[in-house]
C-alpha positions as CSV (number, residue, x, y, z in Angstrom):
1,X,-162.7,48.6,-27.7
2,X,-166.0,50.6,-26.5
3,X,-166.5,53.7,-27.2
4,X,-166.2,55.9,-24.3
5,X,-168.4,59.1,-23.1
6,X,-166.9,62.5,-24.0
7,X,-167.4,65.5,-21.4
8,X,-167.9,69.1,-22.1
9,X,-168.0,71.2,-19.7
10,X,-167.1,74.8,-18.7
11,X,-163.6,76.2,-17.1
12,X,-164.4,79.4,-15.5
13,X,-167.1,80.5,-13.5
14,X,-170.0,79.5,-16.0
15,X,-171.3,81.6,-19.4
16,X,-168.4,79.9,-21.4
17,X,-170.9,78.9,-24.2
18,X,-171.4,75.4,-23.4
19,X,-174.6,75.1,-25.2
20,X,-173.1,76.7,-28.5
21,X,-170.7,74.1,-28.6
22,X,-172.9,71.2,-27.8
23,X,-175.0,72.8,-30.4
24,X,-172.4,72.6,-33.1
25,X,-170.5,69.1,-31.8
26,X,-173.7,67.2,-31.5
27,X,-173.7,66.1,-35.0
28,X,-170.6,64.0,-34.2
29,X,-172.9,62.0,-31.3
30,X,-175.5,59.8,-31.0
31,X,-176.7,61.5,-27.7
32,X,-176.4,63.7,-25.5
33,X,-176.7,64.2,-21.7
34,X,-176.6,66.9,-18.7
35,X,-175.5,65.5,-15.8
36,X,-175.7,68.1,-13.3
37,X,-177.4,71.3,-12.2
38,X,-180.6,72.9,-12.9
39,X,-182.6,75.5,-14.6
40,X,-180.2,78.1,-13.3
41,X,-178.4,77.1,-16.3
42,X,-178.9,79.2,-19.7
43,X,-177.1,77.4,-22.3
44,X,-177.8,80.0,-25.5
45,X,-177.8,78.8,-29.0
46,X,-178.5,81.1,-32.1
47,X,-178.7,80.0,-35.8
48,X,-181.2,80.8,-38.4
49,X,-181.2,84.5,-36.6
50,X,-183.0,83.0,-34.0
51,X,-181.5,83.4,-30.2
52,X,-182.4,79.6,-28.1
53,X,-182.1,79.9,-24.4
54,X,-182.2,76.3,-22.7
55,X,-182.3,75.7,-18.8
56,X,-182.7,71.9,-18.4
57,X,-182.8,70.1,-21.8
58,X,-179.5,69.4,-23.6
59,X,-178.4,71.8,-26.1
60,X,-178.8,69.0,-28.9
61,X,-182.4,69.0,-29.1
62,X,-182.7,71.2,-32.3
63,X,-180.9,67.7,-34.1
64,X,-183.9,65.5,-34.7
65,X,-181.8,62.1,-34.6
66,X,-180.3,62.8,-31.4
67,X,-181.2,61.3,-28.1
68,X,-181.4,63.8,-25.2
69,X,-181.0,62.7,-21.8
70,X,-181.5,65.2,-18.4
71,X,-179.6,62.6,-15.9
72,X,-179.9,61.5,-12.8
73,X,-177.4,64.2,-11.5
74,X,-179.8,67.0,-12.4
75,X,-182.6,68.7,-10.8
76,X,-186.1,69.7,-12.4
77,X,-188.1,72.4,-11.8
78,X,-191.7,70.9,-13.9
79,X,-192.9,74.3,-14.1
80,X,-189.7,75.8,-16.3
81,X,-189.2,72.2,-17.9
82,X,-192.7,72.6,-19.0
83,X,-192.5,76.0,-20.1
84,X,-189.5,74.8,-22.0
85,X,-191.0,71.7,-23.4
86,X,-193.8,74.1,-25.0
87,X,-191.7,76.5,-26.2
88,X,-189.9,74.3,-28.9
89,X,-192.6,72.2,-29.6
90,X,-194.3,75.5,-30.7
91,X,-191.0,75.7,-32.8
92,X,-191.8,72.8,-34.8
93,X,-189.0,70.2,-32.4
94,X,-190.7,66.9,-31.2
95,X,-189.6,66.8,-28.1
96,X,-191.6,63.9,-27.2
97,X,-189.6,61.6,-30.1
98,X,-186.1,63.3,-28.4
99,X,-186.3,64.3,-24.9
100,X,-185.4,61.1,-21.6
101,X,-185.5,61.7,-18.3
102,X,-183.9,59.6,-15.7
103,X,-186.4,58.2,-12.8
104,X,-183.8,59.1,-10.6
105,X,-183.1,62.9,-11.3
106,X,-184.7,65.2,-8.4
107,X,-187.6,67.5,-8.4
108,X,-187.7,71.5,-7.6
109,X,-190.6,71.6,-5.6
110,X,-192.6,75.1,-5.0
111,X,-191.4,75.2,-1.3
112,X,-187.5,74.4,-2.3
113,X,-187.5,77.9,-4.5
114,X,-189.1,79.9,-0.9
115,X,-186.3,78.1,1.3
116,X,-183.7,79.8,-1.3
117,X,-185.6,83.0,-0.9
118,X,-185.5,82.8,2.3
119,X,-182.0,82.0,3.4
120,X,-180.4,84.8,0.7
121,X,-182.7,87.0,2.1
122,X,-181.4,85.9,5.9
123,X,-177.5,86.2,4.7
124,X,-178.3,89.7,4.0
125,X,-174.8,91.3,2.8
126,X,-173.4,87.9,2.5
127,X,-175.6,86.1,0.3
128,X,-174.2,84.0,-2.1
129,X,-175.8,85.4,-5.2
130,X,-178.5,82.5,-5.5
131,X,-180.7,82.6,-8.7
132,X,-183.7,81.6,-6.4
133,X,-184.2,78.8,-8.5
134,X,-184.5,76.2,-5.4
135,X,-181.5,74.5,-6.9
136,X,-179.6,74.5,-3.3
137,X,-182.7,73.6,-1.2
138,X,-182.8,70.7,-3.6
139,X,-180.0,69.1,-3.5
140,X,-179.9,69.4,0.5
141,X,-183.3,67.4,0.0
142,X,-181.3,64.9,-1.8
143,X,-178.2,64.6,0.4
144,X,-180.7,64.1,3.2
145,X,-182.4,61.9,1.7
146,X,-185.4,63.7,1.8
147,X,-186.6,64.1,-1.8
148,X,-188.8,63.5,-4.7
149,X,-187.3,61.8,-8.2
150,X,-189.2,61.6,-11.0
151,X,-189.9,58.1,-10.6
152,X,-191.9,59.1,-7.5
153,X,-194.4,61.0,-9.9
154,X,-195.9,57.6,-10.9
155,X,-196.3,56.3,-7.8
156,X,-199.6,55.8,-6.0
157,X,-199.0,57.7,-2.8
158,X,-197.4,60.5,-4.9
159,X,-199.8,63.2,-3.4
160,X,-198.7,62.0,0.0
161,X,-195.2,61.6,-0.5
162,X,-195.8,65.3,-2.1
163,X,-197.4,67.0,1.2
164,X,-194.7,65.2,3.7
165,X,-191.8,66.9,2.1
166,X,-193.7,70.2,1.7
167,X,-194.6,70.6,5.4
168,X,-191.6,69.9,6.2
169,X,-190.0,72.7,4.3
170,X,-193.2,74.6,6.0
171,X,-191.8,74.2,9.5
172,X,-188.1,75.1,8.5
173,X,-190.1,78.3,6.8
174,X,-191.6,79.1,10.3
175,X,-188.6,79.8,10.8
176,X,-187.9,82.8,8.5
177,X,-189.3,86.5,8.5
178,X,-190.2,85.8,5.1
179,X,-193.5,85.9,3.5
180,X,-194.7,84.3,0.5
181,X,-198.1,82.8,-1.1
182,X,-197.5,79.2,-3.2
183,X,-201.4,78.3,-3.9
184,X,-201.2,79.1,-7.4
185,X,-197.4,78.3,-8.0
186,X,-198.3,74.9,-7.0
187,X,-201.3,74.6,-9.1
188,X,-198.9,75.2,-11.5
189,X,-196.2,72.6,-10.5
190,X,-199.0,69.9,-10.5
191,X,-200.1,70.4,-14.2
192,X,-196.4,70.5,-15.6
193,X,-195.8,67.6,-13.4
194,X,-198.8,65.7,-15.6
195,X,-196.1,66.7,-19.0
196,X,-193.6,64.8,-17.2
197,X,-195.4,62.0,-17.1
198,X,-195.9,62.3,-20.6
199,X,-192.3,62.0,-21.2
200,X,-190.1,59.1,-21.8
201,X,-188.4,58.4,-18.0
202,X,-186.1,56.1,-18.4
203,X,-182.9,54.3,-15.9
204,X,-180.4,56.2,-17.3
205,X,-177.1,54.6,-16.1
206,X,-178.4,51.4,-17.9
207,X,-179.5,53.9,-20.9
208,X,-176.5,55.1,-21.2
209,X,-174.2,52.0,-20.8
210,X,-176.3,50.3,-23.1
211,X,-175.5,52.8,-25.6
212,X,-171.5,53.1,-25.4
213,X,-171.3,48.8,-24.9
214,X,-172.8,49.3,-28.9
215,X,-170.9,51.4,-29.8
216,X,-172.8,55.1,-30.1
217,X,-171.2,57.9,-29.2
218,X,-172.3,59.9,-26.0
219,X,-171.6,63.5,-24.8
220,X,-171.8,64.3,-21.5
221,X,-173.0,68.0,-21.1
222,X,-172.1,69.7,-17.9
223,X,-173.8,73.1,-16.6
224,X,-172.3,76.2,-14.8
225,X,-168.4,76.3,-14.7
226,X,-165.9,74.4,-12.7
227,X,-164.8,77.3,-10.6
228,X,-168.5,77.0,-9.1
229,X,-168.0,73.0,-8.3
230,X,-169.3,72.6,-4.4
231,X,-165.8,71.2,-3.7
232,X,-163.4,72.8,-5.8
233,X,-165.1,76.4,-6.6
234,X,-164.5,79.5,-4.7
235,X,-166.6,78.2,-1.5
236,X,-168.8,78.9,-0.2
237,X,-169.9,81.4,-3.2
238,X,-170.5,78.1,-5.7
239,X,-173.4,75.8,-6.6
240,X,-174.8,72.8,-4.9
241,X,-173.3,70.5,-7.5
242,X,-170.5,68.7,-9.1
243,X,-169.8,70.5,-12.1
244,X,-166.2,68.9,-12.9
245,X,-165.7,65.7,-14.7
246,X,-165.4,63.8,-12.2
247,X,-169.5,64.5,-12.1
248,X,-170.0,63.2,-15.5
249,X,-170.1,59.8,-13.5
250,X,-171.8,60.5,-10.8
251,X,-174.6,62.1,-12.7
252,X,-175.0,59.8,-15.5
253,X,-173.8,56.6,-13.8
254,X,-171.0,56.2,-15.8
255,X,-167.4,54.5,-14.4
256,X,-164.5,56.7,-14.5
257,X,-162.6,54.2,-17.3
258,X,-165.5,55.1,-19.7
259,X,-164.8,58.6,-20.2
260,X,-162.6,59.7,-23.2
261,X,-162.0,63.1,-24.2
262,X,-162.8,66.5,-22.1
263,X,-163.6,69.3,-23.7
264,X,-163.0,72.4,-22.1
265,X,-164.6,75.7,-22.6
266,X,-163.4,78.9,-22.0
267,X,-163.9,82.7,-22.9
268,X,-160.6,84.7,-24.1
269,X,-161.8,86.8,-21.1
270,X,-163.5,86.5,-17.8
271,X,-166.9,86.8,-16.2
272,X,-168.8,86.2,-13.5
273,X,-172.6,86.6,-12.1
274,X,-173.3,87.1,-8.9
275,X,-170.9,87.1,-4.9
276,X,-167.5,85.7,-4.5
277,X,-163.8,86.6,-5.4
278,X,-163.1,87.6,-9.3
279,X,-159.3,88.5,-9.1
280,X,-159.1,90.0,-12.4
281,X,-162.3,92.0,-11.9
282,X,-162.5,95.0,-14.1
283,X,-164.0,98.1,-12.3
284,X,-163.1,100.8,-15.1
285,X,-164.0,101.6,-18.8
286,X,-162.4,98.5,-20.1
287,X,-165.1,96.1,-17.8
288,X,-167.7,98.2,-19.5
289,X,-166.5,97.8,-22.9
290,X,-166.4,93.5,-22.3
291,X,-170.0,93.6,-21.0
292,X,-171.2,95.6,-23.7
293,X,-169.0,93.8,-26.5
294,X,-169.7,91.1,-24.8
295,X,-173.9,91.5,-24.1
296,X,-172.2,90.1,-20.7
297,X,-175.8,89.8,-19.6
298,X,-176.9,86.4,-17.7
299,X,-179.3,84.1,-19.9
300,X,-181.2,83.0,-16.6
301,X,-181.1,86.0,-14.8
302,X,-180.4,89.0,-16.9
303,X,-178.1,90.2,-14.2
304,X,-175.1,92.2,-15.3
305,X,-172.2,90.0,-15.7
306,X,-168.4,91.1,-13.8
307,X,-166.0,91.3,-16.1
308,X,-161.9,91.0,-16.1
309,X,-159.0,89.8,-18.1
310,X,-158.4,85.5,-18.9
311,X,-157.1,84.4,-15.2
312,X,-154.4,81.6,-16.0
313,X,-154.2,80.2,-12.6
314,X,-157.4,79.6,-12.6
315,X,-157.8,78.2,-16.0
316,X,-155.0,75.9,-15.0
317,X,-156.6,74.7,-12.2
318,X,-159.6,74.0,-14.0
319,X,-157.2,72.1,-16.8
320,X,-156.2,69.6,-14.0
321,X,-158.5,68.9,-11.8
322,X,-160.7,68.2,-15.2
323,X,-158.4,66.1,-16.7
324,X,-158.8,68.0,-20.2
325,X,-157.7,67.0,-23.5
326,X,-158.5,69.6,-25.6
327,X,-160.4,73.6,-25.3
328,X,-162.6,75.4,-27.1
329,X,-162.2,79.2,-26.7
330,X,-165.2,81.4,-27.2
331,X,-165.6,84.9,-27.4
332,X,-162.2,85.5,-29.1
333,X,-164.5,88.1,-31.6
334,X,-165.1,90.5,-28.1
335,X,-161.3,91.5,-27.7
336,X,-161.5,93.1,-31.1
337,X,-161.6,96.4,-29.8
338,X,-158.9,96.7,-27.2
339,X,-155.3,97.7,-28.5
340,X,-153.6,95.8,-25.4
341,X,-155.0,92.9,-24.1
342,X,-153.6,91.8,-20.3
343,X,-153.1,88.3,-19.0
344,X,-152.8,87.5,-15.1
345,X,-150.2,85.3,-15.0
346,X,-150.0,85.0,-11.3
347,X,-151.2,86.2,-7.9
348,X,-149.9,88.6,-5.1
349,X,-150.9,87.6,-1.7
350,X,-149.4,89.3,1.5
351,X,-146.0,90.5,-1.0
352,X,-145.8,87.0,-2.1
353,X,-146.1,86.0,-5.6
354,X,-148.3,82.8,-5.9
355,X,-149.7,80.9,-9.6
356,X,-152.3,79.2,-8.2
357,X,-156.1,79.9,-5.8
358,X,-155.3,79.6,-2.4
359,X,-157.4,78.2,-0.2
360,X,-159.3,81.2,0.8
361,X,-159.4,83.2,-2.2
362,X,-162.8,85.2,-0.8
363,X,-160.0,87.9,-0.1
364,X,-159.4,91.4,-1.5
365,X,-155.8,90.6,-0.6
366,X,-155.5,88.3,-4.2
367,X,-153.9,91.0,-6.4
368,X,-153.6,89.7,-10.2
369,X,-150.0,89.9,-11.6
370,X,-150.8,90.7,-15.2
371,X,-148.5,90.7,-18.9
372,X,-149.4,92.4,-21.7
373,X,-150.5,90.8,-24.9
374,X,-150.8,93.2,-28.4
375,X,-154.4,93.2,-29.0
376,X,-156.3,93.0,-32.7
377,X,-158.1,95.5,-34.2
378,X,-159.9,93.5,-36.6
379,X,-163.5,92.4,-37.0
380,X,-163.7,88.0,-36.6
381,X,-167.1,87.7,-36.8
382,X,-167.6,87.4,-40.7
383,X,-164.6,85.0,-41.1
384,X,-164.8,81.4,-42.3
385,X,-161.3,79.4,-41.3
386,X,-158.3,80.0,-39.1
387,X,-156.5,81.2,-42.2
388,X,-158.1,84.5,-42.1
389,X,-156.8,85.0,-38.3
390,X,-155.0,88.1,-37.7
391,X,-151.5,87.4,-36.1
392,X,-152.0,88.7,-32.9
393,X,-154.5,86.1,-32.8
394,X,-152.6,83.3,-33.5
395,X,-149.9,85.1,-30.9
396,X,-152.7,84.8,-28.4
397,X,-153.8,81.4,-29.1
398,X,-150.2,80.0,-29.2
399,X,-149.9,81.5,-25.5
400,X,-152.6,80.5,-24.5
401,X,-151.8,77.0,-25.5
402,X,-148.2,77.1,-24.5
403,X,-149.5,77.9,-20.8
404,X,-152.5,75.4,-20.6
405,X,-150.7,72.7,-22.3
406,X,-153.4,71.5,-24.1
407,X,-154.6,72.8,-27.6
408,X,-157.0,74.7,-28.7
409,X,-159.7,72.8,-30.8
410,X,-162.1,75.2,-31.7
411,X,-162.5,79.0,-31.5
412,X,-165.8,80.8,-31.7
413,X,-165.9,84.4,-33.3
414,X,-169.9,85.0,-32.7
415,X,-173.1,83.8,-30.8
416,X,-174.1,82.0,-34.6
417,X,-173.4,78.7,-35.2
418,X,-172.1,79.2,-38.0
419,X,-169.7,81.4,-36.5
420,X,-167.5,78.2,-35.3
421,X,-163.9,77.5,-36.2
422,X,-162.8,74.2,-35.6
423,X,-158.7,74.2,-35.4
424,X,-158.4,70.5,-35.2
425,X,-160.5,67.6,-35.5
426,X,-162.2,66.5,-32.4
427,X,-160.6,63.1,-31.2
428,X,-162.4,60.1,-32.0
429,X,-163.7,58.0,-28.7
């Protein structure tokens, strides 16, 4: 039997610690692949004392005899893969030897990251909470059929194929009371589009194919969280993507019957960056003390992260309409310093009690129904197996577990990868 490809992806609404995990399950693959999003992804990794921020190229590029592959799903911004790109090569990582990109993944252009300017700026009090990145723009390029791949980089009539799609985004612009200058911005783009080129660009749905048919082992890394999925998130304040399982196949070009296990992230709490409903929002000293515990900061953005209790409903949701096998819990080291810690269990809407999102959950009606876990006062972060797990740790695990129905895999106690606790062996393809 083949092996099959392996998903990781996050539950909530993104900042799970995706990339820590990659980072520390990668030695188990042979390679590893994003399939959606863009740079307004910040996977973090820290080992050696050293802090890693990725935006674009999977989180197992510090393993030198991994493959790394940005899929067809994503969308690249030159300028901030470029930036990228020369930040680890001045850390010693030949990206060159490591780094694919598929000819059919999309391109950020200058103009795409004004139109997102633009239209948050026209929402006014409604805006979305875009990180400007030109990710949405994007991806309504490539729904319309309107945009440059990376393929198109080597074609001959790039340049003109270039200035069609900026002019239009210049007459849409027209449109806005919005001003902006992208002369040097775009002499910018065009040199990092020259270290593309440089790359290896490869048809990744035949790359990756190729690989599980003999037998390597793939990973499938997704970005953001699925409570931001354009379909299944808290619409309309989500991203323009996929970010479930289900577009592991769409972004890699992989069939549905190839994927095996999926790996579910989570933090023992909640946070959010950015517009839309947080039912467990916490507006008092207790949300301090998470973001500060926490360094709830975002990696892209450095916006303050929203924080609030675990939201079980919405974990659950995430469980199903993901098809997870197994989670990884990170974070658990944060709750050390709360005596109590609460759980929402369920929802009050309109006097009714409900244990699942409703349909319009952008409502200040969605009151959390909460239960009350004994907390532990103990510092994780210097511990080395399960064994040394306070109880009420193991209490809250075991809950947690008992209410997902799936187990719990692997627990993180710090931002260190060496600060990793895996539970249970990870399930062979």
């Amino acid at each position: 039997m083949q092996n099959r490809v392996d998903v990781l992806l996050g539950l909530q609404w993104g900042d799970e610690g995706k990339g820590k995990i990659v980072d520390v399950l990668t030695p188990e693959y042979d390679v590893i692949a994003r399939f959606q999003g863009g740079p307004n992804a910040g996977h973090t990794l820290e080992f050696n004392g050293i802090k890693h921020v990725l935006h674009t190229i999977p989180s197992g590029i510090f393993h030198g005899d991994k493959e790394n592959v940005v899929g067809n799903g994503v969308v690249i911004d030159p300028i901030i893969l470029a930036k990228e790109i020369k930040a680890l090569e001045d850390m010693g990582v030949d990206v060159n030897a490591r780094l694919l990109l598929s000819r059919k993944a999309h391109l950020i252009l200058p103009t795409h990251c004004v139109l997102d300017g633009a239209s948050e700026a026209e929402k006014g009090k409604m805006k979305i909470g875009s990180t400007l990145k030109g990710i949405g723009p994007t991806y309504m390029d490539k729904t319309g059929r309107n945009g440059l791949r990376v393929g198109d980089l080597f074609e001959e009539d790039f340049a003109e194929r270039y200035e069609a799609l900026k002019n239009k985004h210049l007459k849409i612009l027209s449109q806005y009371n919005f001003e902006f200058d992208i002369k040097e911005k775009e002499k910018t783009w065009m040199k990092s589009a020259d270290r593309l080129r440089a790359l290896t660009v490869i048809d990744s749905e035949h790359y990756i194919n190729a690989k599980v048919k003999a037998g390597k082992r793939v990973l499938a890394e997704g970005a953001q969280g699925s409570l931001l999925d354009i379909d299944f998130g808290s619409y309309p304040y989500v991203t323009s993507s996929n970010t479930v399982s289900a577009g592991a196949c769409t972004g890699l070009g992989v069939a549905p019957r190839r994927l095996g296990e999926v790996i579910g992230i989570f933090k023992a709490y909640c946070t959010r960056v950015g517009s839309g409903p947080f039912p467990t929002e916490l507006h008092d000293e207790a949300g301090e003390a998470l973001r500060k515990a926490g360094n709830e900061f975002g990696a892209t953005t450095g916006r303050p992260r929203r924080c609030g209790w675990i939201d079980l409903p919405a974990l659950k949701y995430a469980v199903m309409i993901n098809g997870v096998t197994q989670l990884n819990m990170t974070k658990a080291d944060v709750l050390a310093g709360f005596d109590n810690i609460k759980v929402c269990t369920a929802y009050e809407l309109d006097g009714e009690v409900i244990d699942h999102l409703p349909y319009d959950a952008v409502t200040e009606r969605l009151k959390p129904v909460y239960e009350t876990l004994p907390g532990w006062k103990t510092d994780l972060t210097g511990m080395h197996s399960e064994a040394e797990f306070p109880e009420a740790l193991n209490n809250y695990i075991a809950y947690l577990e008992a209410a997902l129905e799936t187990p719990i895999t692997i627990v993180s106690l710090g931002p260190d990868r060496t600060q990793t606790i895996v539970r249970k062996a990870v399930a062979a393809s």
